[in-house]
Structures are given as C-alpha cells and as structure tokens.
C-alpha positions in Angstrom: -1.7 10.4 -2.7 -5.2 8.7 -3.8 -6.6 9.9 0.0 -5.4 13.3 -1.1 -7.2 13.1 -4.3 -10.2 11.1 -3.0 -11.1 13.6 -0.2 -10.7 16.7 -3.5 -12.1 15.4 -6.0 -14.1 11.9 -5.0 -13.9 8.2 -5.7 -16.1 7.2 -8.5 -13.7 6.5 -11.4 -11.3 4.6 -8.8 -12.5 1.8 -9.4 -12.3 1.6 -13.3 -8.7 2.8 -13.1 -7.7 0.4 -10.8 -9.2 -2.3 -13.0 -7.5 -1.2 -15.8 -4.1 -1.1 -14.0 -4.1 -4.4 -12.1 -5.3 -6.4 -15.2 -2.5 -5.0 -17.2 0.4 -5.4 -14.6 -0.9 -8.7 -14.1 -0.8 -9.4 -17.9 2.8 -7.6 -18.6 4.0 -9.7 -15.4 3.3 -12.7 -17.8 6.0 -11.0 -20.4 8.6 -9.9 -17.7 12.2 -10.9 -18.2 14.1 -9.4 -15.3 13.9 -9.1 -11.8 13.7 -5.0 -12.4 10.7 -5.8 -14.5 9.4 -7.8 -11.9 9.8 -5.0 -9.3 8.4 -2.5 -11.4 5.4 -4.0 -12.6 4.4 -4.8 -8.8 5.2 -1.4 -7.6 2.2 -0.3 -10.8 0.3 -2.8 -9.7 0.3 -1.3 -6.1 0.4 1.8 -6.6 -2.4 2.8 -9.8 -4.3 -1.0 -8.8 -4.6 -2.3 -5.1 -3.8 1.9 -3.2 -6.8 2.9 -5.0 -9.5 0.3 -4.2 -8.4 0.1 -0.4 -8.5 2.9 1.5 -10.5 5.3 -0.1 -13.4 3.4 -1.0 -13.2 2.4 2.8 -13.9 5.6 3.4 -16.5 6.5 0.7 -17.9 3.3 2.5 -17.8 4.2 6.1 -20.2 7.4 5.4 -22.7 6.0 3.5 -24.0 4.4 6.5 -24.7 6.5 9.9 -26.0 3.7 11.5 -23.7 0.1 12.1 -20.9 1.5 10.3 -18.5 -0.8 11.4 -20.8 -4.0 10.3 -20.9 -2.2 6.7 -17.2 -1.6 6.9 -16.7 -5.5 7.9 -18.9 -7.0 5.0 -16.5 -4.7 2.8 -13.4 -5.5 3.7 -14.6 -9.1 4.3 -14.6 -9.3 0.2 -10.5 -9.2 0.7 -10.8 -12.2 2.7 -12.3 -14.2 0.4 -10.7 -12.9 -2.4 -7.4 -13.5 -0.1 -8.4 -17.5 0.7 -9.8 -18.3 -3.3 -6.7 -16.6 -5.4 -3.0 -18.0 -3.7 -5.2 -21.7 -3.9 -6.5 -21.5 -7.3 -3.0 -19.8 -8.4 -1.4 -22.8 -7.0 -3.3 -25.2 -8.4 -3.1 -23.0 -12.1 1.1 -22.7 -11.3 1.3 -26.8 -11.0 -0.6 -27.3 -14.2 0.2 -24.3 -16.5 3.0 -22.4 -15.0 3.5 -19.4 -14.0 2.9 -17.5 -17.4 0.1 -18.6 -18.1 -1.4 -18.3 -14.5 -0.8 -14.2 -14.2 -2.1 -14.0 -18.2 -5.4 -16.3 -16.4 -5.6 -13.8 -13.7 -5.9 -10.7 -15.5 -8.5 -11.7 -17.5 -10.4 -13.1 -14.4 -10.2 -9.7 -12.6 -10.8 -7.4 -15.5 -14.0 -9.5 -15.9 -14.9 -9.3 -12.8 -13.5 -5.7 -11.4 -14.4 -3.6 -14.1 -18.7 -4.1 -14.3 -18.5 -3.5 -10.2 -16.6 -0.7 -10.9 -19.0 1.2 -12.9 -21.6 1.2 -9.9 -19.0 3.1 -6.9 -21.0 6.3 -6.1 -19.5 9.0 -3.3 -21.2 8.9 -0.6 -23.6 11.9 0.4 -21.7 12.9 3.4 -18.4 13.3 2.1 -19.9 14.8 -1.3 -21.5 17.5 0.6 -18.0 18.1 2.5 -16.5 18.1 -0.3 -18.1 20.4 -2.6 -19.3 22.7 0.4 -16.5 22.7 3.1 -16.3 21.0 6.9 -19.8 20.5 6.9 -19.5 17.6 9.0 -18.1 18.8 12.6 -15.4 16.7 14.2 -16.3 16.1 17.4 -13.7 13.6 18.7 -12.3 14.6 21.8 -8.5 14.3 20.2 -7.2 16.1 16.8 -7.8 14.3 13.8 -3.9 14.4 13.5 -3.8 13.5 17.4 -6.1 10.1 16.4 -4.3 9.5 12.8 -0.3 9.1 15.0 -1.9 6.9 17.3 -3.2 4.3 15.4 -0.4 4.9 12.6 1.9 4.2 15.6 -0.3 1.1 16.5 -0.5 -0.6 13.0 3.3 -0.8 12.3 3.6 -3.1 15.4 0.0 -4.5 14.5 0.7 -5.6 10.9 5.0 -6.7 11.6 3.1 -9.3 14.1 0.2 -10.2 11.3 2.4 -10.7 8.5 4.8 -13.0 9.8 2.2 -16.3 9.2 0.3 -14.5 5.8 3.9 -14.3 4.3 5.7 -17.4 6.0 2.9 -20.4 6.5 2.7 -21.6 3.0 6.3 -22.0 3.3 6.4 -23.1 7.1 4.2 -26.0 6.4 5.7 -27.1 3.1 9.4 -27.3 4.6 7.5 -29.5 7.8 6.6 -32.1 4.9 3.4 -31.0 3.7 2.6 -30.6 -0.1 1.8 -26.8 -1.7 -1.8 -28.1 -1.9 -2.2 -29.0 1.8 -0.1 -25.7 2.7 -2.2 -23.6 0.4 -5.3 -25.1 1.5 -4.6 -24.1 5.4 -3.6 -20.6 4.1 -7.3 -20.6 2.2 -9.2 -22.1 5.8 -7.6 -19.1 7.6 -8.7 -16.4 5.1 -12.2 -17.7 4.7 -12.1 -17.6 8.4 -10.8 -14.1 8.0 -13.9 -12.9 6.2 -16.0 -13.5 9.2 -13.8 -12.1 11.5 -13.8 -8.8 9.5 -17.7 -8.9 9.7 -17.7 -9.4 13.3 -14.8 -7.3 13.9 -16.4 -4.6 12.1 -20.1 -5.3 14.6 -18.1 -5.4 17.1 -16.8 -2.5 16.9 -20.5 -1.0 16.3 -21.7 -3.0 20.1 -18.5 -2.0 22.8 -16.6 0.7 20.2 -14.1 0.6 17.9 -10.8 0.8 20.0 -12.3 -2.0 22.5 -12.9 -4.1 19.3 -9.2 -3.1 17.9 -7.4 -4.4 21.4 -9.1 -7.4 21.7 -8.5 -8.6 17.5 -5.2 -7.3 18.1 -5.0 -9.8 21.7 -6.3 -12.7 19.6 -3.6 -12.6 17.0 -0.9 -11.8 19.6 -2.2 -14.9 21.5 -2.8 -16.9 18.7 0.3 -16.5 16.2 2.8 -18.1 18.6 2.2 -21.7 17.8 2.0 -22.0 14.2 5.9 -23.8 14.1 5.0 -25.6 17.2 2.2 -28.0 15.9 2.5 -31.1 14.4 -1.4 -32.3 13.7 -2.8 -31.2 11.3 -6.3 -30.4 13.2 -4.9 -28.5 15.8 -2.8 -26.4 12.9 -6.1 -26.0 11.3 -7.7 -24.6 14.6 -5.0 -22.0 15.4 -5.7 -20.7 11.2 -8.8 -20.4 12.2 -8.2 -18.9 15.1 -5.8 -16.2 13.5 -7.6 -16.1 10.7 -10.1 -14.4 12.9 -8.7 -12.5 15.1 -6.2 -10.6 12.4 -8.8 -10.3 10.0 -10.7 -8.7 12.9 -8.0 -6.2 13.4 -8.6 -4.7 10.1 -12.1 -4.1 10.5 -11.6 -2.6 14.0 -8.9 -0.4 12.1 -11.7 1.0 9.7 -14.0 1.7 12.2 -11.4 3.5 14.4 -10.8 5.7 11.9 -14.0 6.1 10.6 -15.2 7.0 14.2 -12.4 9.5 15.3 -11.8 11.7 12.0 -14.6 13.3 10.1 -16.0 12.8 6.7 -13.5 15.2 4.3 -10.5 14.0 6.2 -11.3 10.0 6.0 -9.3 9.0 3.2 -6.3 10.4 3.7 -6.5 9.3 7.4 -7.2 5.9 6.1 -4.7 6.0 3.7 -2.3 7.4 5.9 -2.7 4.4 8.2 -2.6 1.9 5.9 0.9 3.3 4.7 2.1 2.3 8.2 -0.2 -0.6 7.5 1.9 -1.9 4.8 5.3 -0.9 6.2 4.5 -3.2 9.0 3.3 -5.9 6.5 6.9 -5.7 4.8 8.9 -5.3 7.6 6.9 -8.7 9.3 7.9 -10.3 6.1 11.3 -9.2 6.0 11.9 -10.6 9.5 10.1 -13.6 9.5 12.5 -14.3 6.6 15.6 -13.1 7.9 15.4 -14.6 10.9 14.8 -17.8 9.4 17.7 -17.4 7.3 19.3 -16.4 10.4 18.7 -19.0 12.9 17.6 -21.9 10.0 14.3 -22.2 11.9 10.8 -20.3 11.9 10.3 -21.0 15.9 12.2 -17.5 16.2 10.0 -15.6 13.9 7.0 -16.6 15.6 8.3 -15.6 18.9 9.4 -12.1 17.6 5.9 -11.6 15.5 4.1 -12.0 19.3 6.7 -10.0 20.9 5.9 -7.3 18.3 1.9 -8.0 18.9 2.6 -7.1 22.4 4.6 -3.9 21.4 1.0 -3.2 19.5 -1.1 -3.9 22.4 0.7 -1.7 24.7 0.5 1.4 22.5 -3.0 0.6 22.0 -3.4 0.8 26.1 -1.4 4.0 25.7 -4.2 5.1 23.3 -7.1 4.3 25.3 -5.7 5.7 28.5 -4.8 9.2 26.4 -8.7 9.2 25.1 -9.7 8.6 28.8 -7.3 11.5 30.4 -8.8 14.0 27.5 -12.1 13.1 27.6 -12.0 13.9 32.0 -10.2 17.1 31.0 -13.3 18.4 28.4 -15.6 17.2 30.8 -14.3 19.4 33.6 -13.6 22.2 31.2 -17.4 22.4 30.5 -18.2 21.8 34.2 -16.3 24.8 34.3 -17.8 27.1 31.6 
C-alpha cells in the first residue's frame, strides 16, 4: 500500500508518520494487557511504523544517485544493521534491570528523539519527482518487464529470507539453551549485525563493480554456506566467526536486493516493486521463524532447523540461476531481433 502511495503522491512526510506511529506502539506496548493487545499493537507498529521507512525511502534513495547506486543503497540500509546489533543488546540489558515495561516506555522515547528531527530532512528525489508529476519520463530499458523482474526476485526472496531468518529469530535462543547467558547470546547476535552493516555497504558496491544479480547469488551462497553450523559449534571463537561470517553475507543479500530492483524497474515503478518484494521478504522472514521453531518443538533440537534453513538457501540459489539464465536467453533474443531490424 505505502509503494502505491509513494510512487503517487511521494515520500516526504513518511518519515514523520512513521515516527509518530512506532513511538506510540512502542509506548501503548508498555500498557498492553492481552495477548490481542499485543498482536495488535505490533501489526500498527508494522504497518503505519517500520512498511513506511523501508521500502519506499529505498527507493526515493536509489534515484537520487545515478552513479554507485548500490554503494548509496548499502550505506542506507547499513543504518538497519546497526540499529539491528545496538537495540535487542541494550533491550536486554534494560529488560534485566527494569523490566519489560519500562524498557518499550525507554524505547519510544529514544526513537521519537531520534526518528523524528531526521525525519523532517527526507526530500523525493528528482528523478522520481519528475516521473511522478509528469509521467514515464524515465524509459525502462531492462531487457524483461518490470512485472517479469518483480516475480522473479519475489520468487527468490521467500526462499532467500525462510533460510536468513532461521539464526536472526533462533540464535539468542540457540546459544542460551547451550549454556550461555542472554548477555553472551545477545552479544553474538550484536557482533553479527555490526558485521551486517558492512556487508550491506559492500553488498551494495558490489553490486555497483560485477552487477546487482552477480552480487545477490553470491550474499545469497555465503549465507547458504554459512548458516549450517550455528548448532554445531561449541567454542565460542569459532561461533563468533561463522556471526561474522553470516552476519555478512545475509546482510549482503539485502543490499544486492535493493540494487536488483533498483537496476531492473524504473523510477515511478520503484516503490511498489520494492515494496512488493519485501512483502515476500517478510513472508519468508515469518515462515523461517515459524519453522526454525516448529521444528525445534518437533525434533527437541535446533540441528534440524539449520539443515532445513540451508536446504531452503539452496531452493533460493537455484531460482536465482533460473533468473540469470532467463536474463541471458532474453537479452540473445533482443540482440538478434535488432541484428535483424
């Protein structure tokens, strides 16, 4: 809905009603009494907060710059990172020595001070203004469909985000039942999202040097290779190292997501393409989450739920060799067509 609106009407006041919204779910999250509450208030919180400030500003992003796009894109969304490695720890450590009340009433001040002065700077970008207010000024010149490119990578991400998921939802938990306390646990999740934000900046570049799709297959081989061994490892280095190394690599997938779709659709069709893929985006982040749980449930152990999230990395991987080989076969055929001509 917000890619809808962004691509009509523009994303400058995004910002201020997302700020707005996530500080006051956060805050009535302090007062909830049920479970329905609970539900609720997230599902604001998502939906008027977090749906705003993704994808469309991605987009209003991507077109500002028409040179390195994907490095600008990757120093973006490497501010999700951080934010992603500094809030679970610091909410830990608040939820051990004020509770959990007092933690979401902390952390709805802390964002409305700290979302709502940025958000009174987010201008549209002259590219998409211009398409905007004076039609498809910007050609596509993709060799697919916009809606061709945008089922692809839709496709892609389910698979892409199931496999992702499965540690970002289940290592906190992984580590603490393996002995560790919530800080140690919570201070591997933070190492692997601060490793995160630099693998979105170089995901992003590298998606600027050998092109976004190369970039996306080999994040996406990374994290396939990588997720495996999280229940496997006993030292703490080594389960330090493979964070890192995920921390990367998935990351990295995120930015190469971006530039895909910055790349392949044109400028008053980004945010809903964006948005559109992060809706598969998130299904596959619920539905890794749902089955690294249930399998655990299932089988008592998270060795399963490892296995299945690499399985389902290699279900991503294949799809994005499906891409690739689609773009390759269309690209020889509009070649020969203008041979032709």
């Amino acid at each position: 809905m917000w890619g809808y609106i962004a691509d009509r009407f523009g994303t400058r006041w995004f910002g201020l009603i997302a700020a707005f919204a996530m500080s006051g779910s956060l805050f009535a999250l302090s007062q909830q009494q049920s479970i329905w509450q609970f539900y609720g208030l997230y599902f604001l919180f998502g939906a008027f907060g977090n749906a705003m400030v993704t994808s469309p500003l991605f987009a209003n992003v991507g077109f500002w710059f028409t040179h390195k796009p994907g490095l600008a894109l990757g120093i973006t969304a490497a501010g999700g990172a951080v934010g992603q490695a500094v809030v679970p720890y610091l909410c830990a450590l608040s939820l051990e020595a004020n509770g959990w009340q007092t933690t979401y009433i902390l952390s709805a001040v802390a964002y409305l001070a700290l979302a709502l002065p940025v958000a009174l700077l987010i201008r549209e970008s002259p590219g998409r203004e211009a398409a905007r207010t004076q039609g498809d000024v910007s050609q596509h010149t993709f060799v697919l469909a916009e809606r061709e490119v945008i089922a692809w990578i839709s496709l892609a991400i389910i698979f892409c985000c199931t496999c992702m998921a499965v540690p970002i939802v289940h290592l906190v938990p992984l580590l603490t039942d393996a002995g560790r306390t919530l800080d140690q646990a919570s201070t591997v999740l933070m190492v692997l999202m601060f490793s995160g934000a630099l693998g979105r900046i170089l995901g992003g570049k590298l998606g600027d040097l050998i092109g976004p799709l190369p970039s996306y297959m080999v994040m996406s081989a990374g994290q396939t290779l990588s997720v495996l061994w999280f229940p496997f490892l006993d030292s703490t280095a080594a389960i330090y190292l493979i964070a890192i190394v995920f921390g990367f690599t998935y990351s990295g997938v995120m930015s190469a997501i971006l530039v895909c779709t910055r790349m392949m659709v044109s400028a008053n069709y980004a945010a809903r393409a964006m948005s559109i893929t992060s809706f598969f985006g998130w299904f596959g982040m619920g539905a890794g989450g749902f089955m690294g749980g249930y399998l655990f449930d299932l089988t008592g152990s998270y060795d399963t739920s490892f296995i299945a999230a690499m399985v389902v990395g290699c279900i991503n991987l294949s799809i994005l060799t499906l891409f690739a080989l689609r773009i390759r076969n269309a690209s020889r055929l509009s070649i020969a067509a203008s041979q032709t001509q």
